[in-house]
C-alpha positions in Angstrom: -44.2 -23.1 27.6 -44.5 -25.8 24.8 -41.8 -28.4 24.4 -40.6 -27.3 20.5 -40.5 -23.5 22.2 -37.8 -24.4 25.0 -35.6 -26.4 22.5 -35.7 -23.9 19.9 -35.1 -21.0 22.8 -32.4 -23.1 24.1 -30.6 -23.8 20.6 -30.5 -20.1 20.1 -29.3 -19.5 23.5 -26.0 -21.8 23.0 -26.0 -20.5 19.3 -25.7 -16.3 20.7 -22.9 -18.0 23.8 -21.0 -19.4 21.1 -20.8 -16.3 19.1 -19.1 -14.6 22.0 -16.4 -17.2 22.6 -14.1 -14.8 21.3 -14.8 -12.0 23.5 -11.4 -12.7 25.2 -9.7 -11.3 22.9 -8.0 -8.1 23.1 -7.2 -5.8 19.9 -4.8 -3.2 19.0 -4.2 -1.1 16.9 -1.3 1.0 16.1 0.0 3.6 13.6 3.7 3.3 13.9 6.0 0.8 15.7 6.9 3.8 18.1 3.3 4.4 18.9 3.5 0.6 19.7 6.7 0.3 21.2 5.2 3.4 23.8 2.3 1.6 24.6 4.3 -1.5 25.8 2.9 -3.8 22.6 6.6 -4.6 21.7 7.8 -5.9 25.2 4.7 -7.5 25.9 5.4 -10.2 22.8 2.2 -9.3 21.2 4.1 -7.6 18.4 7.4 -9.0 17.5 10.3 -6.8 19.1 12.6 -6.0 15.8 10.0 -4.9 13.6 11.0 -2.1 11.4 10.8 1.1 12.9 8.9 2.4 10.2 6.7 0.0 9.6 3.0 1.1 10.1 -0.8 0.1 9.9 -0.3 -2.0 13.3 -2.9 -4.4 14.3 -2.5 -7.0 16.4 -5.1 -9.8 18.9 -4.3 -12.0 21.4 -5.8 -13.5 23.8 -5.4 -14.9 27.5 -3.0 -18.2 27.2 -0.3 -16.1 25.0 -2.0 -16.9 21.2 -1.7 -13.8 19.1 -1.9 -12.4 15.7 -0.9 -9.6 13.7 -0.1 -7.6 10.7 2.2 -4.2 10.3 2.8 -2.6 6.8 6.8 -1.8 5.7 8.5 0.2 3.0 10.6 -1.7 0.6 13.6 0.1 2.0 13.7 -2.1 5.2 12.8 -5.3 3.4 16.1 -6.4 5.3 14.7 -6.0 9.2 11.9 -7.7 7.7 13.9 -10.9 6.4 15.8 -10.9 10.1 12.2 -11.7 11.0 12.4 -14.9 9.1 13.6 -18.5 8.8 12.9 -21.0 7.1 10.2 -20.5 4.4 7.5 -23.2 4.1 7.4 -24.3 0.1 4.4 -26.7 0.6 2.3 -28.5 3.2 -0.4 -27.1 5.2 -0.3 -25.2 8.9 -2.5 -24.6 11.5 -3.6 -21.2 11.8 -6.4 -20.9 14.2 -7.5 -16.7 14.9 -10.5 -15.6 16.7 -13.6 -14.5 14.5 -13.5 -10.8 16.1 -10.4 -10.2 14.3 -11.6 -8.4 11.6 -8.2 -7.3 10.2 -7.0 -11.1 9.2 -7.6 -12.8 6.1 -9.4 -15.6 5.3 -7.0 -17.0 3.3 -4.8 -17.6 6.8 -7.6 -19.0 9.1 -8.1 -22.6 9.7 -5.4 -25.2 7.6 -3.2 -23.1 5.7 -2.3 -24.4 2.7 0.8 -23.8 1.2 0.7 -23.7 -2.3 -2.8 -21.7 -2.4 -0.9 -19.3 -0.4 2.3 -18.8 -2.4 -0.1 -18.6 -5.4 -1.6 -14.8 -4.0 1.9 -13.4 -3.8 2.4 -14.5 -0.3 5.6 -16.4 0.9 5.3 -18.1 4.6 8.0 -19.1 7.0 8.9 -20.0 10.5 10.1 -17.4 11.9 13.1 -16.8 14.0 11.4 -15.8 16.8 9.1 -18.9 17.5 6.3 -16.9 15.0 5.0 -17.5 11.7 5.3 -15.2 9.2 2.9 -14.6 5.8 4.5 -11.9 4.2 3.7 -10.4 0.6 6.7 -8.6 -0.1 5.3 -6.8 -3.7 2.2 -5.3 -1.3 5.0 -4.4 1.6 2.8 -6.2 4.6 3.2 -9.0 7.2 1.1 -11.4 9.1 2.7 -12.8 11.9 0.9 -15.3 14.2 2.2 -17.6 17.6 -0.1 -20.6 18.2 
């Protein structure tokens, strides 16, 4: 085999292993918190325990070492168990948010250094949550992104 072939086979090689570095990570998905709750998502952590019981459109990935990532939709009527989520909301400043490429459900808005100020300017707010999670939550659109990192 020539020289050139075996480097270009082996560059493609590492190129397909690294485009499976995120085969690790496990998805769910869920229609209602009590479909979650029964399936053990809510005491396993992966979804945060006092989400609203109707909130709905569940997703959530996490992998191995405990990192995870979600979203869940909620009405305006329980805009208060959604609050109790919260702490302190983050006003400017960047954060790390780091999620796997397979998860198809998050926005590329939150991957990589979240900034701030781009994200208050979609309708987003973000704050640390009071449950060790950080939360991107667009109130007018009724949805929540939650991550631990």
């Amino acid at each position: 085999m020539r020289p050139l072939l075996k480097v270009s086979l082996l560059l493609m090689s590492l190129a397909a292993l690294a485009g499976c570095s995120d085969l690790r990570v496990k998805s769910d998905v869920f229609n209602t918190a009590e479909d979650a709750r029964r399936a053990g998502a809510l005491s396993s952590g992966w979804i945060p325990e006092r989400i609203p019981p109707g909130a709905s459109d569940l997703r959530s990935g996490h992998l191995p070492d405990g990192r995870h990532w979600g979203v869940f939709a909620f009405q305006p009527s329980e805009v208060d168990a959604v609050r109790a989520l919260t702490g302190e909301e983050l006003t400017t400043g960047a954060i790390a948010c780091d999620p796997p490429g397979r998860l198809e459900f998050w926005p590329s808005l939150l991957r990589s250094r979240v900034e701030i100020d781009r994200v208050r300017a979609t309708g987003f707010r973000v704050y640390r949550g009071a449950d060790g999670r950080t939360y991107a939550i667009n109130w007018g659109q009724g949805r929540a992104y939650y991550w631990r990192e």
